[in-house]
N, CA, C and O atoms as CSV, one atom per row, in Angstrom:
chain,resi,resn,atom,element,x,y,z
A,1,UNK,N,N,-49.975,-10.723,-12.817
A,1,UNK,CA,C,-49.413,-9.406,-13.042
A,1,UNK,C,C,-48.469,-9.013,-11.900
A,1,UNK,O,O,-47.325,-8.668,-12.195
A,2,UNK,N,N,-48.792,-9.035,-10.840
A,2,UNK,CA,C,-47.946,-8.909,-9.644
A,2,UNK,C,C,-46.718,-10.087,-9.585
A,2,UNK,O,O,-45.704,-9.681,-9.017
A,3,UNK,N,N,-46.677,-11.073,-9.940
A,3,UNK,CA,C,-45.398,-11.783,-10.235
A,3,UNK,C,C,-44.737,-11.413,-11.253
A,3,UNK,O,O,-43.554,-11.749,-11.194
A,4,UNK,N,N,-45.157,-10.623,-12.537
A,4,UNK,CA,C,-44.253,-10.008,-13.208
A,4,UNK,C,C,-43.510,-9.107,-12.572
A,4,UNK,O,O,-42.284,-9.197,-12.505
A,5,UNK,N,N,-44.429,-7.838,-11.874
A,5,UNK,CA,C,-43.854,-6.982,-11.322
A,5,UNK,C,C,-42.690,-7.145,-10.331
A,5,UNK,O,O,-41.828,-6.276,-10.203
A,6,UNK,N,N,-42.700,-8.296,-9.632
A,6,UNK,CA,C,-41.788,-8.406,-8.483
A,6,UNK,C,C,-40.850,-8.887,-9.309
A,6,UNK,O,O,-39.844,-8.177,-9.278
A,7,UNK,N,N,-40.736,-10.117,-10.283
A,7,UNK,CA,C,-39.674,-10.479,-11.017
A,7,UNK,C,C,-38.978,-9.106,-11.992
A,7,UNK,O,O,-37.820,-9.270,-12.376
A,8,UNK,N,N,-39.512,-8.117,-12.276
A,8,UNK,CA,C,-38.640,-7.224,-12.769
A,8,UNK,C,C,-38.309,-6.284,-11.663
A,8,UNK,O,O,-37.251,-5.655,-11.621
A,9,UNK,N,N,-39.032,-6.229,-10.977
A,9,UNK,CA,C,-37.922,-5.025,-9.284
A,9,UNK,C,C,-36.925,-6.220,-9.201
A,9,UNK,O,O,-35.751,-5.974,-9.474
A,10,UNK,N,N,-37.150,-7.040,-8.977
A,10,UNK,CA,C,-35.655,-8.356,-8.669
A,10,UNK,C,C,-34.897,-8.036,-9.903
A,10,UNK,O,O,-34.093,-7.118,-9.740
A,11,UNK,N,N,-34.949,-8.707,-11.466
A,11,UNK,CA,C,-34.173,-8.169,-11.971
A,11,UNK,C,C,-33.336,-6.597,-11.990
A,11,UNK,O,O,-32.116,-6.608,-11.828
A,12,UNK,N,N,-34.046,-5.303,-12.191
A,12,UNK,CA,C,-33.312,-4.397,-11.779
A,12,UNK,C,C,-32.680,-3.822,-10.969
A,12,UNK,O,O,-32.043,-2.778,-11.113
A,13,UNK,N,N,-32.900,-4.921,-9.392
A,13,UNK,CA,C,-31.794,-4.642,-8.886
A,13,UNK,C,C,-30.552,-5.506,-9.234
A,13,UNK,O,O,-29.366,-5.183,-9.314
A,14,UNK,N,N,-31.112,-6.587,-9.400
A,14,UNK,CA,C,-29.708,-7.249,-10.021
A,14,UNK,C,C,-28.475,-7.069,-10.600
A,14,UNK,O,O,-27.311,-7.443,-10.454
A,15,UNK,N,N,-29.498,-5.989,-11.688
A,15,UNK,CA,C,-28.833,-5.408,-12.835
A,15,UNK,C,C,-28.330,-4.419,-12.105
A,15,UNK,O,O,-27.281,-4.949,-11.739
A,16,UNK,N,N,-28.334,-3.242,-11.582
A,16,UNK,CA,C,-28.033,-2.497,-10.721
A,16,UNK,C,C,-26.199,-3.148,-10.135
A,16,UNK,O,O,-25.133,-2.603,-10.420
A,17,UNK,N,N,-26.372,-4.300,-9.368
A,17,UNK,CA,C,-25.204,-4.514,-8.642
A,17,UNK,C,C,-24.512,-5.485,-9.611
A,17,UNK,O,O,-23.475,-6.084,-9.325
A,18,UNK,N,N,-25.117,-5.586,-10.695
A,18,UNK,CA,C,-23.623,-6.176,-11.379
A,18,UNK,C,C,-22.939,-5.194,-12.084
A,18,UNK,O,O,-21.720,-5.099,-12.225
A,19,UNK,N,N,-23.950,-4.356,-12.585
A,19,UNK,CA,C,-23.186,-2.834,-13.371
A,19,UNK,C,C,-22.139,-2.286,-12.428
A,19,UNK,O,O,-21.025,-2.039,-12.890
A,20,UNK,N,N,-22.382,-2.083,-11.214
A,20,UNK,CA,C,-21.241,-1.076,-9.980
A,20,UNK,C,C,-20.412,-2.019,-9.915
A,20,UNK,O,O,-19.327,-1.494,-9.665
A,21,UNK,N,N,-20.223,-3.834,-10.048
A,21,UNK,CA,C,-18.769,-3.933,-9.914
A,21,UNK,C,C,-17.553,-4.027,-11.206
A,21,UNK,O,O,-16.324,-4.081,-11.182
A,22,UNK,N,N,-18.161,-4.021,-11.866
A,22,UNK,CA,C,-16.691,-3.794,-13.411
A,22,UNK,C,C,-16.363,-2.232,-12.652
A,22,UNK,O,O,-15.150,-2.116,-12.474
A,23,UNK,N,N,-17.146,-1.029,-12.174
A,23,UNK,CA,C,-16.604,0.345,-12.491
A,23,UNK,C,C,-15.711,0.449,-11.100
A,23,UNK,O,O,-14.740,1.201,-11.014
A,24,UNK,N,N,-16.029,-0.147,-10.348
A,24,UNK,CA,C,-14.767,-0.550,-9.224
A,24,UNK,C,C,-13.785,-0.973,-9.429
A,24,UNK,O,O,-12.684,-0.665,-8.972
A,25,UNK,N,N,-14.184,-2.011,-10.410
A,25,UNK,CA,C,-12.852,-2.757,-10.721
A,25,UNK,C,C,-11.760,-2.219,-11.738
A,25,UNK,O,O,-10.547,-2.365,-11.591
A,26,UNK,N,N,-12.287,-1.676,-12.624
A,26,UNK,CA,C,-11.642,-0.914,-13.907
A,26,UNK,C,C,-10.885,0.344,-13.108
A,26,UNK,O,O,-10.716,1.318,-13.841
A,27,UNK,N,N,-10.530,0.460,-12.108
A,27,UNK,CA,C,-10.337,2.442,-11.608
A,27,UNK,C,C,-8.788,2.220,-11.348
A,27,UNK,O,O,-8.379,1.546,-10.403
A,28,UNK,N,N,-8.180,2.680,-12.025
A,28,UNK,CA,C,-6.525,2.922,-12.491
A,28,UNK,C,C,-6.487,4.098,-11.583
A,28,UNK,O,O,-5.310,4.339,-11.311
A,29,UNK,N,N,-7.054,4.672,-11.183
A,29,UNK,CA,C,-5.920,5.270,-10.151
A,29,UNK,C,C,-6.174,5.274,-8.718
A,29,UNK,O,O,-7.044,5.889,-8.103
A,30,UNK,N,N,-5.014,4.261,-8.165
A,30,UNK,CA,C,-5.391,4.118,-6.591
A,30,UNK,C,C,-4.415,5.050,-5.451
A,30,UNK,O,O,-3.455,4.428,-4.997
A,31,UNK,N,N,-4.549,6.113,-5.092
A,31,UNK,CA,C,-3.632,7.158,-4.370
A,31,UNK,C,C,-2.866,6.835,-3.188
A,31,UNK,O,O,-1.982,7.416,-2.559
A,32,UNK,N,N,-3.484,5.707,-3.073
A,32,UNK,CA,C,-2.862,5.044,-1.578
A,32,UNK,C,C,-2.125,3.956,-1.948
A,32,UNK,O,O,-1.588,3.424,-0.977
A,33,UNK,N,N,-1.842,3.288,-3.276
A,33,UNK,CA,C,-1.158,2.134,-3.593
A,33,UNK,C,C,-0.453,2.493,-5.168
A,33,UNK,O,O,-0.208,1.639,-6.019
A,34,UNK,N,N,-0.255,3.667,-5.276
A,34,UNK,CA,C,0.277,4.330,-6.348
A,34,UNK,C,C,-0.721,3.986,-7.763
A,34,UNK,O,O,-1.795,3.384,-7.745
A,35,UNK,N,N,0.013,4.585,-9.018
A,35,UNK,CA,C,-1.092,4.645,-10.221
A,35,UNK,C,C,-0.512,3.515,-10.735
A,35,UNK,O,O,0.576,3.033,-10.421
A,36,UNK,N,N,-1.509,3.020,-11.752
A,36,UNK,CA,C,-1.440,1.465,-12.509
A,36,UNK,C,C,-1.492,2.162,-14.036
A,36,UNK,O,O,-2.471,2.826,-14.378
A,37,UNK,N,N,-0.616,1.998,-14.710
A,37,UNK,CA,C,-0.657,2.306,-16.389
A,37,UNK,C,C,-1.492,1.307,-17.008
A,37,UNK,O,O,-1.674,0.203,-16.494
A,38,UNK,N,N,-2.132,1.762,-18.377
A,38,UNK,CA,C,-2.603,0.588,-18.959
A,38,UNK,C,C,-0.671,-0.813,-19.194
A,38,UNK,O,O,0.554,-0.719,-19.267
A,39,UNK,N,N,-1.566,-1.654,-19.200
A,39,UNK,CA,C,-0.536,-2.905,-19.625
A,39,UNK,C,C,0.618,-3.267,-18.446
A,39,UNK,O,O,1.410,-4.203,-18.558
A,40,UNK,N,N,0.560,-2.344,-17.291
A,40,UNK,CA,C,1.114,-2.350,-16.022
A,40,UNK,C,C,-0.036,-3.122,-15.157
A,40,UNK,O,O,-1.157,-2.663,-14.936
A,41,UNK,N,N,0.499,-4.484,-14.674
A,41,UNK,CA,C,0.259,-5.399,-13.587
A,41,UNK,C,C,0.051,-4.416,-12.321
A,41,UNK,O,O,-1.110,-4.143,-12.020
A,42,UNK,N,N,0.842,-4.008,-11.754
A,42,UNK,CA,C,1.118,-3.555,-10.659
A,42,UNK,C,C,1.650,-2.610,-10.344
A,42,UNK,O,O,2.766,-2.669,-10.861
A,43,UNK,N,N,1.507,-1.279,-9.512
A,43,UNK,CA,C,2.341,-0.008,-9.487
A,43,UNK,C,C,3.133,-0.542,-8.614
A,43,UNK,O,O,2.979,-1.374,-7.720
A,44,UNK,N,N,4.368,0.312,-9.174
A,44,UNK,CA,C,5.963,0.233,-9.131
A,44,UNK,C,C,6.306,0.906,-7.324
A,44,UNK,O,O,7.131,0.567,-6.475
A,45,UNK,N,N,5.217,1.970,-7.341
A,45,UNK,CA,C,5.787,3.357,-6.418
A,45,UNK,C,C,4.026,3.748,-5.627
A,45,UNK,O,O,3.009,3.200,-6.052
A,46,UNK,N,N,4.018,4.527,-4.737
A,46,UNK,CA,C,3.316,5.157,-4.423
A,46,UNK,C,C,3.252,5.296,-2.829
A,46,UNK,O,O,4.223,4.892,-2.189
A,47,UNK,N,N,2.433,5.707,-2.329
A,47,UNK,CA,C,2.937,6.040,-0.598
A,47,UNK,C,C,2.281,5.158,0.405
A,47,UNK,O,O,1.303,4.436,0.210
A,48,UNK,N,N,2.882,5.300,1.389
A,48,UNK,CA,C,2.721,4.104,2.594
A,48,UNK,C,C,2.864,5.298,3.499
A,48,UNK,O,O,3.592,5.150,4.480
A,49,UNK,N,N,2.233,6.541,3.300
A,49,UNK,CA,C,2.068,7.299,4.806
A,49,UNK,C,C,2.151,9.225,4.274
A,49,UNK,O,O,2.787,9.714,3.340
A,50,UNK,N,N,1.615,9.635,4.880
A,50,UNK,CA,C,0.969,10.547,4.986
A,50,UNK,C,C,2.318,11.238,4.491
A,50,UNK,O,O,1.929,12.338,4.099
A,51,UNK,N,N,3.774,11.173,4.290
A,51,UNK,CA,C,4.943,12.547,3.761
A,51,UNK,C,C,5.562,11.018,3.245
A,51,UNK,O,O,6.727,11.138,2.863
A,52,UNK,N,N,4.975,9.448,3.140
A,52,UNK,CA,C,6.084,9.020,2.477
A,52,UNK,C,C,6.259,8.279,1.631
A,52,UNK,O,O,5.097,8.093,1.273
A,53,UNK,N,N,6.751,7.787,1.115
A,53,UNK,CA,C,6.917,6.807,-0.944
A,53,UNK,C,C,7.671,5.904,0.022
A,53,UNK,O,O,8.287,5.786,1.081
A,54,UNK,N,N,6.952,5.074,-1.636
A,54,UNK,CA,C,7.910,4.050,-2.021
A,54,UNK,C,C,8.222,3.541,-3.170
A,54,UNK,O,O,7.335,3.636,-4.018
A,55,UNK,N,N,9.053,3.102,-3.442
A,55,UNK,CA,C,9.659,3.194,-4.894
A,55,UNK,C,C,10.294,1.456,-4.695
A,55,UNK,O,O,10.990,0.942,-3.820
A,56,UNK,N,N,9.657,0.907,-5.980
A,56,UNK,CA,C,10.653,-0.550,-6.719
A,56,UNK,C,C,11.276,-0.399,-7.648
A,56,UNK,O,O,10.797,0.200,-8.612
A,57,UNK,N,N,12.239,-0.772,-7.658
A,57,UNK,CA,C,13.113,-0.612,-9.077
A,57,UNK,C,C,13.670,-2.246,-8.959
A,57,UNK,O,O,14.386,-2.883,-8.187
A,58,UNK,N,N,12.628,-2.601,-10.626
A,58,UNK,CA,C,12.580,-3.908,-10.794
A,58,UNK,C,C,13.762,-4.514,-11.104
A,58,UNK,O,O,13.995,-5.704,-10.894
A,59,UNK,N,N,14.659,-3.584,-11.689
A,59,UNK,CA,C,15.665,-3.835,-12.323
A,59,UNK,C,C,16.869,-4.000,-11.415
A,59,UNK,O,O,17.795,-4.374,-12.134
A,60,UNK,N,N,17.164,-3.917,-10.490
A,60,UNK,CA,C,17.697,-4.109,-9.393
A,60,UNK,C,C,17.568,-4.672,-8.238
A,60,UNK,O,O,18.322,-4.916,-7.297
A,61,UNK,N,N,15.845,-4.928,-8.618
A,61,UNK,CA,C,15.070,-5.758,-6.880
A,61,UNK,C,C,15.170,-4.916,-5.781
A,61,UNK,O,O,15.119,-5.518,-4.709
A,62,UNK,N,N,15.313,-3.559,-5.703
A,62,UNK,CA,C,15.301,-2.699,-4.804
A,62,UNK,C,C,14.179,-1.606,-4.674
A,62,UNK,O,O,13.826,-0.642,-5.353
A,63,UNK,N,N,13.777,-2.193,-3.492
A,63,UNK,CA,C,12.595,-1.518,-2.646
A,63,UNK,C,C,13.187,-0.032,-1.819
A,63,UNK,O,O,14.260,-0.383,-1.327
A,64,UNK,N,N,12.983,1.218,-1.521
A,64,UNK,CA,C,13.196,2.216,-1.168
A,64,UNK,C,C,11.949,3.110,-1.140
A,64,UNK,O,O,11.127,3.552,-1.943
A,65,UNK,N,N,12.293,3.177,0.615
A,65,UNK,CA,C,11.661,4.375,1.575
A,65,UNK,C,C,11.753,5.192,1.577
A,65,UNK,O,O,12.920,5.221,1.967
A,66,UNK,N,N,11.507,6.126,1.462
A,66,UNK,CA,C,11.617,7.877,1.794
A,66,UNK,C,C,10.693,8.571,2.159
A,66,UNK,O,O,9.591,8.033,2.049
A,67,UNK,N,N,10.714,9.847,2.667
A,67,UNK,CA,C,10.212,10.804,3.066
A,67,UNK,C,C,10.457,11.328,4.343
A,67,UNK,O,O,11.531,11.647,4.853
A,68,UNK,N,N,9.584,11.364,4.686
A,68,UNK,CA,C,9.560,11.871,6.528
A,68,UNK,C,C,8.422,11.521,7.373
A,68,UNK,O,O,7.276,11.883,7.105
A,69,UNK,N,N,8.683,10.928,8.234
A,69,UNK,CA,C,7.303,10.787,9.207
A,69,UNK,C,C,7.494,8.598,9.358
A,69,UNK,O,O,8.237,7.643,9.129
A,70,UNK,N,N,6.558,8.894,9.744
A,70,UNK,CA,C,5.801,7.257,9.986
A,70,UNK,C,C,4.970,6.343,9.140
A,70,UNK,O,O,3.784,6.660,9.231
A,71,UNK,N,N,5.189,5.241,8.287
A,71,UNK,CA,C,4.635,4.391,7.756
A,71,UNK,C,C,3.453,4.027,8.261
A,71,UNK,O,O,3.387,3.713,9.449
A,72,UNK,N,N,2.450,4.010,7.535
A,72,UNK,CA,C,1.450,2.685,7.667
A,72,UNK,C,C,1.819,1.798,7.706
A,72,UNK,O,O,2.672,1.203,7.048
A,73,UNK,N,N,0.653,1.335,9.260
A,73,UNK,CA,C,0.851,-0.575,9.333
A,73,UNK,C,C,-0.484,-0.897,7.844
A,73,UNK,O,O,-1.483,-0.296,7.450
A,74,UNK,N,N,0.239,-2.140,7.436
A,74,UNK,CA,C,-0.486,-2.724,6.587
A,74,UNK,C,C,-0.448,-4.375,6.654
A,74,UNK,O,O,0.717,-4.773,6.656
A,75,UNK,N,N,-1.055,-5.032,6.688
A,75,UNK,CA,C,-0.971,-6.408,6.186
A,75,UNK,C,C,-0.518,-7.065,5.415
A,75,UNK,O,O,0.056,-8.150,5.504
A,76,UNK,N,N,-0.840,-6.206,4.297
A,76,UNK,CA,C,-0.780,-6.814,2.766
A,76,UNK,C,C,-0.332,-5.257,1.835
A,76,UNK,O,O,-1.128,-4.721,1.063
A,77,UNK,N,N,0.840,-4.808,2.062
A,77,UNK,CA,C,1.884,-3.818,1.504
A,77,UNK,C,C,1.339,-3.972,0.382
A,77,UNK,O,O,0.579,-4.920,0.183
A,78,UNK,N,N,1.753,-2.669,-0.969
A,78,UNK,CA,C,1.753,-2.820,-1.908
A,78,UNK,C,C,2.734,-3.769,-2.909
A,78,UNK,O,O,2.609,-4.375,-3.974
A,79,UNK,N,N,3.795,-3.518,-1.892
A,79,UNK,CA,C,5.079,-4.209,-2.898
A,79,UNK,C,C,5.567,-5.785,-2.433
A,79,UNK,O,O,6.546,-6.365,-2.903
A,80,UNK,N,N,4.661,-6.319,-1.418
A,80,UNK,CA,C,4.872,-7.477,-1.433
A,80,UNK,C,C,4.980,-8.742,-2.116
A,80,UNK,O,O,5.477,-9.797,-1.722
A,81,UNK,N,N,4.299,-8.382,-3.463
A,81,UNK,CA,C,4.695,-9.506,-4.558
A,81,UNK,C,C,5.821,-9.419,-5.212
A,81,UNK,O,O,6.291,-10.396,-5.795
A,82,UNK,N,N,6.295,-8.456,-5.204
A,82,UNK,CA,C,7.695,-8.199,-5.785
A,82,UNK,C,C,9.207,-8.972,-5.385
A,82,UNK,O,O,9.556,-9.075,-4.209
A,83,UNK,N,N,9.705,-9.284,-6.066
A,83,UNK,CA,C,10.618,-9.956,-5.872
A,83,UNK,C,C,12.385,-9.378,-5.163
A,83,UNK,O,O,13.518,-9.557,-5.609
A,84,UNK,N,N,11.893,-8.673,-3.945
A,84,UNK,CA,C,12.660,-7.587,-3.298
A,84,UNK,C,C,14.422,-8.415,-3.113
A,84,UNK,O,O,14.470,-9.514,-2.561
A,85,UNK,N,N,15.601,-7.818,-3.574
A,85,UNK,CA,C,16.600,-8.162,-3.303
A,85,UNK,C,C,17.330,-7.550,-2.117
A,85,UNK,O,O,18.136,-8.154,-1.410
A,86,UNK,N,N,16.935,-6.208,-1.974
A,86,UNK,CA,C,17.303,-5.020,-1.037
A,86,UNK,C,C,16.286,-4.352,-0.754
A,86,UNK,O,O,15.362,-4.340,-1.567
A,87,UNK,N,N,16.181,-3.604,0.501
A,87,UNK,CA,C,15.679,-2.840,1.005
A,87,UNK,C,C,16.385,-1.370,1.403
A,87,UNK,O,O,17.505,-1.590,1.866
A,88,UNK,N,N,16.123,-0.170,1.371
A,88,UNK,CA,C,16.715,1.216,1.374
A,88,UNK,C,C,15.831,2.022,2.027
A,88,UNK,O,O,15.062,2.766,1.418
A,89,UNK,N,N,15.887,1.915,3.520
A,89,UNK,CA,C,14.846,2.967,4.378
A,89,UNK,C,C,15.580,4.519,4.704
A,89,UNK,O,O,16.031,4.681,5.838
A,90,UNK,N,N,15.681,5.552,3.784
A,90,UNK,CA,C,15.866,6.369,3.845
A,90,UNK,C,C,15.508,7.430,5.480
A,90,UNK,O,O,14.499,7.407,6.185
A,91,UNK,N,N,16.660,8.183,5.620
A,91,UNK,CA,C,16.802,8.866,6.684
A,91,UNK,C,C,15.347,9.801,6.840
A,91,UNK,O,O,15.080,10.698,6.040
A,92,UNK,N,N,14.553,9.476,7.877
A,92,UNK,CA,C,13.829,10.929,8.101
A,92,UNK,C,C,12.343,9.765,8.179
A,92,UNK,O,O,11.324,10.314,8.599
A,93,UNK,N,N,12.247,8.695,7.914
A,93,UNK,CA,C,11.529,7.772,8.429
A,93,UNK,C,C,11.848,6.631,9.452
A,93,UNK,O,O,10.963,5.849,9.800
């Protein structure tokens, strides 16, 4: 009886930590790496610092800065997979 019991506290935690990672994974909106549409790979835009964006425009290969203030250091940028032709660091950053 006591080996049942321990084999189902083991299962429910199990069950427990596989349920919390799909609802991590499924969460479309990330505020710090801009929003993801359904059928959208990857957001286009969103901010790299506390007053500032960034914007891809695929259609041109152009990456653009704006706002005001100071960027986050990052490692691994949002828009680094993108296939950047130009870059546009707008005045005031």
């Amino acid at each position: 009886m006591r080996k049942l019991k321990t084999l189902l506290a083991l299962c429910a935690v199990l069950s427990m930590g596989i349920i919390n990672i799909p609802v991590s994974a499924l969460e479309l909106n990330t505020p710090d790496k801009g929003i993801i549409s359904q059928g959208e790979e990857k957001p286009t835009s969103g901010t790299c610092g506390e007053d500032v964006n960034w914007n891809f425009d695929e259609s041109t290969g152009t990456l653009t800065i704006s706002g005001t203030g100071r960027m986050e250091n990052s490692w691994s940028p949002p828009w680094k997979k993108f296939p950047i032709q130009q870059v546009i660091i707008e005045e005031g950053i």
